[in-house]
One Martini backbone bead per residue (centre of mass of N, CA, C, O) as a GRO file, in nm:
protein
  308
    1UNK     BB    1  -0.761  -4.299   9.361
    2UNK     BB    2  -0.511  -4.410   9.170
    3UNK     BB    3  -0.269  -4.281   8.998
    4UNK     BB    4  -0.183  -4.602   8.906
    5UNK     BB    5  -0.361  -4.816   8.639
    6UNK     BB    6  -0.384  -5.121   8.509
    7UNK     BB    7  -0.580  -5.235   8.207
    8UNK     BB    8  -0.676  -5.481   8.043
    9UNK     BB    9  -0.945  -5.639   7.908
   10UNK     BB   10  -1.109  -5.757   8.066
   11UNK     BB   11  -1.118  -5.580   8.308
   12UNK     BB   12  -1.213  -5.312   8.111
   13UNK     BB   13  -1.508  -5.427   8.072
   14UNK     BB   14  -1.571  -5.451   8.394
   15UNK     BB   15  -1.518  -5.140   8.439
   16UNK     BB   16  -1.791  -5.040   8.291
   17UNK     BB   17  -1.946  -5.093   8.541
   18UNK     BB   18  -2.142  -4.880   8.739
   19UNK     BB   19  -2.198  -4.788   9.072
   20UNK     BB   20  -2.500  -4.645   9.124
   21UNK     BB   21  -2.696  -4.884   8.965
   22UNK     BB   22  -2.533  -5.107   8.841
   23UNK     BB   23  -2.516  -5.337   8.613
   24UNK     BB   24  -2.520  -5.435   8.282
   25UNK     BB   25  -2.547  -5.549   7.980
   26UNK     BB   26  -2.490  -5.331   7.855
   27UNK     BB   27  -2.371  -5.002   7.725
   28UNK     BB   28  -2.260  -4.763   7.983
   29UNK     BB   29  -2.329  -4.448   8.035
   30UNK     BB   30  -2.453  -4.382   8.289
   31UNK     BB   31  -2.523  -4.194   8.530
   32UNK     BB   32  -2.827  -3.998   8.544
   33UNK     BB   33  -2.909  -3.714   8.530
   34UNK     BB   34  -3.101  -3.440   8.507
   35UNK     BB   35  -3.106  -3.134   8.432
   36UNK     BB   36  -2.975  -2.842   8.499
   37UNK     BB   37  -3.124  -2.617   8.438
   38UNK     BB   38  -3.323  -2.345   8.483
   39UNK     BB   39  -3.692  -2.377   8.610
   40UNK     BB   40  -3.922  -2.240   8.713
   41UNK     BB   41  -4.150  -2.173   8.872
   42UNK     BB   42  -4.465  -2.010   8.927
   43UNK     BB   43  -4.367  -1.660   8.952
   44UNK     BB   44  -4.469  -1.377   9.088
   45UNK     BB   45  -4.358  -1.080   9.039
   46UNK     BB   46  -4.336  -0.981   9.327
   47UNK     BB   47  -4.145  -1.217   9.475
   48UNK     BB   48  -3.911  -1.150   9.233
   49UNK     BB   49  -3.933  -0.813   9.342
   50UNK     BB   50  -3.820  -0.819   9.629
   51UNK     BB   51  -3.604  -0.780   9.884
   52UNK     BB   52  -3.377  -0.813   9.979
   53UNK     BB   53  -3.057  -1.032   9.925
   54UNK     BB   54  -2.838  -1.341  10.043
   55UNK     BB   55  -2.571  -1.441   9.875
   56UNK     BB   56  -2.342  -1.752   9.922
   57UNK     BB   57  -2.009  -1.853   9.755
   58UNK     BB   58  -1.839  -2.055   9.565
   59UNK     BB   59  -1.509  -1.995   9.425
   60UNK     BB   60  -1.332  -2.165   9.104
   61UNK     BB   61  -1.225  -1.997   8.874
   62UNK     BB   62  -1.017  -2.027   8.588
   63UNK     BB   63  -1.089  -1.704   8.514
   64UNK     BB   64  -0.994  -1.598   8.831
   65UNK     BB   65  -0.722  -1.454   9.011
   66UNK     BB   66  -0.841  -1.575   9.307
   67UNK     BB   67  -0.870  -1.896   9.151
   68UNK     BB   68  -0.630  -1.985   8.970
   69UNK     BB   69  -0.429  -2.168   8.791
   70UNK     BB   70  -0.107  -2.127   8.730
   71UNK     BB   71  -0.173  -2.199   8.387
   72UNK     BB   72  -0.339  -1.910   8.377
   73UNK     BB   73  -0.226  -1.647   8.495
   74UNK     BB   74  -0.243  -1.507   8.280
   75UNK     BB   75  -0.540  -1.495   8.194
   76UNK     BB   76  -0.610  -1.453   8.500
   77UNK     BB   77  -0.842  -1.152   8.576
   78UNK     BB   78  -1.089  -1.206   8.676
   79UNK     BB   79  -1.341  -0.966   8.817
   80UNK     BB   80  -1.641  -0.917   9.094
   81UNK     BB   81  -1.645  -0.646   9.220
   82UNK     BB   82  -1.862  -0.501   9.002
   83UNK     BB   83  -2.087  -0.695   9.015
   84UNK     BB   84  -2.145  -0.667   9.310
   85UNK     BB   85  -2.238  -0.394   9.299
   86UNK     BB   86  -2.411  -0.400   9.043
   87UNK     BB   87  -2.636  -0.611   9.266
   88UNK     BB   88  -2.583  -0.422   9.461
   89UNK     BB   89  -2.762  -0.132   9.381
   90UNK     BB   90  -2.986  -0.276   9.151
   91UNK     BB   91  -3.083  -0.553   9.307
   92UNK     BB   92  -3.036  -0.623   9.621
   93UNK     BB   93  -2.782  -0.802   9.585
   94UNK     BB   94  -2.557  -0.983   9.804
   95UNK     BB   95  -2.284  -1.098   9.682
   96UNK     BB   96  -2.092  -1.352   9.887
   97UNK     BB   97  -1.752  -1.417   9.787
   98UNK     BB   98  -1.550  -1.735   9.784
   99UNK     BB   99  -1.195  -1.857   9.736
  100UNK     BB  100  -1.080  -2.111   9.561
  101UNK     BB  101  -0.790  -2.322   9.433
  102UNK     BB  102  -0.883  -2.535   9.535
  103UNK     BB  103  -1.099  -2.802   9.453
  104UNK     BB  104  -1.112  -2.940   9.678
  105UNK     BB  105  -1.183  -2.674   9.908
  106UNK     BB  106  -1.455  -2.666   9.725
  107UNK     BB  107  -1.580  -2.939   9.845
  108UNK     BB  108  -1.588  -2.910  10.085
  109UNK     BB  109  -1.753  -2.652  10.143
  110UNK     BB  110  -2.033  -2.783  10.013
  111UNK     BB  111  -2.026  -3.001  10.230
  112UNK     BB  112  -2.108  -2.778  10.490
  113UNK     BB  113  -2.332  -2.564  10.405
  114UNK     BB  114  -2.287  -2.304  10.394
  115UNK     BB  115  -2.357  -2.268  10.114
  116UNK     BB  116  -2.561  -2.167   9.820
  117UNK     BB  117  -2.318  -2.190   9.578
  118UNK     BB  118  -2.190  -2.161   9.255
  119UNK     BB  119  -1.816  -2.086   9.114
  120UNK     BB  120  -1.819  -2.343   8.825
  121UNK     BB  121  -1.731  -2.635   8.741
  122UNK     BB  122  -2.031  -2.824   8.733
  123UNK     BB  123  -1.900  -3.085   8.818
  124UNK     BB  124  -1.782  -3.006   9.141
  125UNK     BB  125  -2.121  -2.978   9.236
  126UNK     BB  126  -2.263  -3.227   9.080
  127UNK     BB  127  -2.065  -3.484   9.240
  128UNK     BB  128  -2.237  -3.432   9.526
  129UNK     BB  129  -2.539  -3.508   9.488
  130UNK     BB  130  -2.554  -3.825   9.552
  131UNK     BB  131  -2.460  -3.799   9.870
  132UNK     BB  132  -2.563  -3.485   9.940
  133UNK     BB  133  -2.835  -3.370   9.880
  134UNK     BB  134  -2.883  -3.175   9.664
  135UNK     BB  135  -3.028  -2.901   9.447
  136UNK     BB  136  -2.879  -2.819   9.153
  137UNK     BB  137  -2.844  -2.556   8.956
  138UNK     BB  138  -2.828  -2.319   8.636
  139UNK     BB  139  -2.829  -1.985   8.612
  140UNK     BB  140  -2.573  -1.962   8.434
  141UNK     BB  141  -2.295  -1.870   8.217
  142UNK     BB  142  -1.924  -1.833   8.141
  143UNK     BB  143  -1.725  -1.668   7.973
  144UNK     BB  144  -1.460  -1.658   7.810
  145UNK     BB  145  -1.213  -1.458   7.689
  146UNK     BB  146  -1.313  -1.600   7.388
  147UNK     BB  147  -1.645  -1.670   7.453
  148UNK     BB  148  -1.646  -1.981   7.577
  149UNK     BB  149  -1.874  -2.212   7.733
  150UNK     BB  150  -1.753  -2.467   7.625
  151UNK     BB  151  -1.611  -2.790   7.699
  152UNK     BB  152  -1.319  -3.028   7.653
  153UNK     BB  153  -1.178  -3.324   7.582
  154UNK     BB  154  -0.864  -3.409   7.467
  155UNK     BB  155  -0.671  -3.632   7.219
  156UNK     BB  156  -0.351  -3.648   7.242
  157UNK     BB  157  -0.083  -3.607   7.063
  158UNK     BB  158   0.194  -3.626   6.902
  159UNK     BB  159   0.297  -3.524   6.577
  160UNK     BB  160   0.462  -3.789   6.503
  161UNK     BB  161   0.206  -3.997   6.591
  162UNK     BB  162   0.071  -4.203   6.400
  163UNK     BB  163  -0.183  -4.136   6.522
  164UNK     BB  164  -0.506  -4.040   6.371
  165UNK     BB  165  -0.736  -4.143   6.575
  166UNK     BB  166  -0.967  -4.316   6.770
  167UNK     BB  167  -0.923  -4.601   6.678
  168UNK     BB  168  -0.573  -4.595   6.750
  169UNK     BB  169  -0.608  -4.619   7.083
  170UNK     BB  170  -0.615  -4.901   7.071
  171UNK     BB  171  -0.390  -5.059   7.256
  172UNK     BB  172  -0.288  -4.807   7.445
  173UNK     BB  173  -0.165  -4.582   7.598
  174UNK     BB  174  -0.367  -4.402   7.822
  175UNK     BB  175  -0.375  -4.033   7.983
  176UNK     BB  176  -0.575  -3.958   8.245
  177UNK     BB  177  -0.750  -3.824   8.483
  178UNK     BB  178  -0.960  -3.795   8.725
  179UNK     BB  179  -1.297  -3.818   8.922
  180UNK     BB  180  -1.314  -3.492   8.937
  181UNK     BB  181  -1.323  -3.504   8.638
  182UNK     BB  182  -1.531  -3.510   8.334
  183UNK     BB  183  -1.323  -3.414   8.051
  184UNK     BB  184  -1.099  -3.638   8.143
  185UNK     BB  185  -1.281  -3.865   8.243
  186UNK     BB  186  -1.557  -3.954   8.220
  187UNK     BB  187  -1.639  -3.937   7.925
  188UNK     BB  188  -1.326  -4.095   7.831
  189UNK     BB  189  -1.493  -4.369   7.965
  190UNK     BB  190  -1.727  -4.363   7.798
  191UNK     BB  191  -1.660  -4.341   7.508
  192UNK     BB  192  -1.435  -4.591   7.520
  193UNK     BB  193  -1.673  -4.769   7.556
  194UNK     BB  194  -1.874  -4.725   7.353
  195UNK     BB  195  -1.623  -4.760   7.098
  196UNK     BB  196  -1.451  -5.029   7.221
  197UNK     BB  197  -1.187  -4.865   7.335
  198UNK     BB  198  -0.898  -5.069   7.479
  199UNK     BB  199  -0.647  -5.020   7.684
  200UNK     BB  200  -0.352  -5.132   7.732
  201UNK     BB  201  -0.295  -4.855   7.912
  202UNK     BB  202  -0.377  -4.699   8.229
  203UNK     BB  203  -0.377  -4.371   8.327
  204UNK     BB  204  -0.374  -4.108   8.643
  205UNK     BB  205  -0.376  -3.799   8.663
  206UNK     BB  206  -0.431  -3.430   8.825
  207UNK     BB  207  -0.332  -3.334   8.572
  208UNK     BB  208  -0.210  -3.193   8.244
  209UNK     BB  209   0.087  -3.163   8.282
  210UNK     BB  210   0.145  -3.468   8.352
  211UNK     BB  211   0.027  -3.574   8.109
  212UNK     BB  212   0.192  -3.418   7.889
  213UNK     BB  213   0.479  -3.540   7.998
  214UNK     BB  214   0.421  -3.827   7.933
  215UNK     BB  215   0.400  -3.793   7.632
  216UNK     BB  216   0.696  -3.663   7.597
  217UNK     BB  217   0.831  -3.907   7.779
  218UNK     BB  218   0.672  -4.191   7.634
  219UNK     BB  219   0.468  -4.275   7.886
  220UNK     BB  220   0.262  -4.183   7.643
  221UNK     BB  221   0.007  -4.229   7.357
  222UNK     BB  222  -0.224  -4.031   7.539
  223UNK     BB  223  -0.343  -3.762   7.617
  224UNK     BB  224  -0.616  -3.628   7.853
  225UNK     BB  225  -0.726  -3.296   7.806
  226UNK     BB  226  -0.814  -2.990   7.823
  227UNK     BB  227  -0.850  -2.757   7.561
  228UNK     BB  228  -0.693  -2.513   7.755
  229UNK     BB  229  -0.407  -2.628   7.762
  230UNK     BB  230  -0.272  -2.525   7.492
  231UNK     BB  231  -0.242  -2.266   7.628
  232UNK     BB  232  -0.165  -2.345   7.875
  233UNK     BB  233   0.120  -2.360   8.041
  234UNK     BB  234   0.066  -2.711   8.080
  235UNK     BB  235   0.203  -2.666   7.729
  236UNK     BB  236   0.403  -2.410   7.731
  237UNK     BB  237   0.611  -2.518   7.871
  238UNK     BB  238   0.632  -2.826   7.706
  239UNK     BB  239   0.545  -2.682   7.431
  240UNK     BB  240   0.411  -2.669   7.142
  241UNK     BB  241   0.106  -2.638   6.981
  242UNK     BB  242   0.261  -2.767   6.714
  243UNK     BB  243   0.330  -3.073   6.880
  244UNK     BB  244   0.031  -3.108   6.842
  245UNK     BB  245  -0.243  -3.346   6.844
  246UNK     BB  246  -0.618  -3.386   6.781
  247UNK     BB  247  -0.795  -3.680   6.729
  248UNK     BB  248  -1.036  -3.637   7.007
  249UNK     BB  249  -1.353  -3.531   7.139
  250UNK     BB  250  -1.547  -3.460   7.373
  251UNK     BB  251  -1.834  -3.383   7.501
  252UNK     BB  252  -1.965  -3.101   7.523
  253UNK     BB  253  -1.927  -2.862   7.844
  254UNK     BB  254  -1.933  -2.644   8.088
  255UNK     BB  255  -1.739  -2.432   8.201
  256UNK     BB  256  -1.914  -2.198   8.368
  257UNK     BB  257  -2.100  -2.145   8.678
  258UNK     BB  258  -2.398  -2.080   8.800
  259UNK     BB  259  -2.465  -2.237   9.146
  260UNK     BB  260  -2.772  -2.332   9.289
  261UNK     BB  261  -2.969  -2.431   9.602
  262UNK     BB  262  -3.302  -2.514   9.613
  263UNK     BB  263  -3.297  -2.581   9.943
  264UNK     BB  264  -3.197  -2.240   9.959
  265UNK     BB  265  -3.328  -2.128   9.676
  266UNK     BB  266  -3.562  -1.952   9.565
  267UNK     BB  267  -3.722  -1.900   9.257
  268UNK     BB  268  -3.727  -1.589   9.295
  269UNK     BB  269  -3.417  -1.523   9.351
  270UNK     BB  270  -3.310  -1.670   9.102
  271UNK     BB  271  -3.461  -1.504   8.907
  272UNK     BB  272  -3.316  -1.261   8.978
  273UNK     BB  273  -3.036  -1.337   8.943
  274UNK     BB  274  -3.046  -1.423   8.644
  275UNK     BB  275  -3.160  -1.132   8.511
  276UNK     BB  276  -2.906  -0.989   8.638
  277UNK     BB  277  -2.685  -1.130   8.491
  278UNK     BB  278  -2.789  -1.049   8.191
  279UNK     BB  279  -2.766  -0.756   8.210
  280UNK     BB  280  -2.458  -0.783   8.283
  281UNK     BB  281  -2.409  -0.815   8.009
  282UNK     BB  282  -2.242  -0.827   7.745
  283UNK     BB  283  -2.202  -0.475   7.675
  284UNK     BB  284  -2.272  -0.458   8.019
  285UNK     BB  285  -1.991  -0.559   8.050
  286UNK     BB  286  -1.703  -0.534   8.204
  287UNK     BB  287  -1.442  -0.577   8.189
  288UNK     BB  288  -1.346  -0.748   8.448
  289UNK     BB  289  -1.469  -1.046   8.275
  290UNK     BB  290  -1.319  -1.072   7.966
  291UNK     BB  291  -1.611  -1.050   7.848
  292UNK     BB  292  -1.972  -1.073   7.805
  293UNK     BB  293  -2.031  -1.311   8.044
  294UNK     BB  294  -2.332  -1.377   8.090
  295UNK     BB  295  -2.555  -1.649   8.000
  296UNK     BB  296  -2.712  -1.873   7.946
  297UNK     BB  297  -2.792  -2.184   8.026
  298UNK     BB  298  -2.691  -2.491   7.891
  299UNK     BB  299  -2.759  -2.783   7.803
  300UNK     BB  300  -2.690  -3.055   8.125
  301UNK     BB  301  -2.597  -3.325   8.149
  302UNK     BB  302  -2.454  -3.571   8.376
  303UNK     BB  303  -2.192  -3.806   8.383
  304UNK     BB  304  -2.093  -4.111   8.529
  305UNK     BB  305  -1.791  -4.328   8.589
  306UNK     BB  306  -1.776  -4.607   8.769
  307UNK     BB  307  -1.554  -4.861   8.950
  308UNK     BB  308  -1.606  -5.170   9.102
   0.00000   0.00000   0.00000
């Protein structure tokens, strides 16, 4: 994808139509997926409580310390280390994780086949089943230090901003995130088509910063970024929290999930997994993971859109 890149208003219709499935004639929403959420198939007690396993994942988590992108530092102290242990010990579970900081870095790892699934945010992993023949589900999503399971993109303007709404954004400069971010891009590319929304200019950037950037140096009239960048550094480096305001946010998606491939993963250990980390949570959850810990996870379908 080009980082920087203007979009006409006739473009921006013709590029509407998704890549995955071929153009429709309405207003697309996207390639669909099936259900992300983990549903066992019917496994008997025996099965589920069987002898030790050994599963390798790979980690990206945004509250990780050892996987945390530079803007959450402050913020980013999760360790698993205690987790480990409690799930070798009481559940024979032998959970051994690898760190990556870059997400291209994690997107690698999972096409490697090295590993048997990820922690991270899930459309990382799941962006990558339609070529890549996977069978991702979430076992579990993880609480943020705040509490919260789930994020948004939010459309972000300055303070003193005209625009008041979503329909405000209607032929104005627009930047948003790049293909691999569901909740920066795919999303509010959906949004945006199917409320009839045309950029007057789309920009591209890879990051939140870069996004709010372009906003405070007016090179863009509105910029679309995750919902926890206004607390993390890369809207605190560059003004305040009071300086901005958000207009509209897409549909919440799950912030962090354990996420297994059932080609790699029987359903008898997935389910052993889920229940240990639901029992390690709550109450029983550890300091070191800043949070109640794991949760269900929440019913999430993802949305693809690409550019023909």
């Amino acid at each position: 994808m080009k980082n920087l890149f203007t979009i006409t208003t006739g473009i921006f219709i013709c590029a509407a139509c998704l890549l995955m499935t071929g153009c429709t004639n309405s207003v697309n929403e996207g390639y669909r997926f099936s259900e992300t959420v983990f549903v066992p198939s019917k496994v008997s007690a025996s099965e589920a409580s069987a002898g030790p396993v050994k599963l390798k994942l790979a980690v990206n988590d945004t509250y990780c310390k050892e996987s945390a992108c530079e803007c959450v530092h402050f913020l980013a102290a999760r360790e698993y280390s205690e987790i480990q242990a409690k799930l070798l010990a009481g559940y024979r579970i032998d959970f051994e994780l690898t760190y990556f900081i870059d997400e291209y870095e994690l997107e690698n790892a999972l096409i490697s086949g090295e590993y048997d699934g990820a922690i991270c945010k899930p459309w990382f992993a799941f962006m990558l089943v339609p070529e890549h023949g996977t069978d991702y589900t979430r076992v579990a999503d993880i609480l943020d230090p705040f509490e919260n399971q789930m994020l948004t993109g939010v459309f972000l303007v300055k303070k003193d901003s005209p625009l008041q709404s979503f329909d405000d954004v209607n032929g104005k400069r627009i930047v948003i995130g790049q293909g691999d971010s569901n909740e920066k891009y795919h999303m509010p590319m959906l949004m945006m088509e199917k409320r009839k929304v045309r950029p007057g200019q789309l920009f591209s950037k890879a990051s939140c910063t870069e996004c709010i950037s372009m906003l405070l140096d007016d090179s863009a009239d509105v910029a679309v970024v995750s919902d926890y960048s206004l607390i993390a550094s890369c809207a605190a480096d560059l003004g305040k929290e009071e300086d901005f305001r958000i207009i509209a946010k897409t549909d919440a998606i799950p912030l962090c999930s354990v996420i297994i491939d059932r080609l790699k993963v029987s359903d008898a250990v997935a389910m052993r997994l889920q229940k240990a980390l639901l029992e390690l949570s709550g109450e029983n959850a550890p300091e070191t993971m800043l949070s109640q810990g794991f949760v269900k996870p929440a019913r999430w379908t993802p949305v693809i859109y690409k550019v023909k």
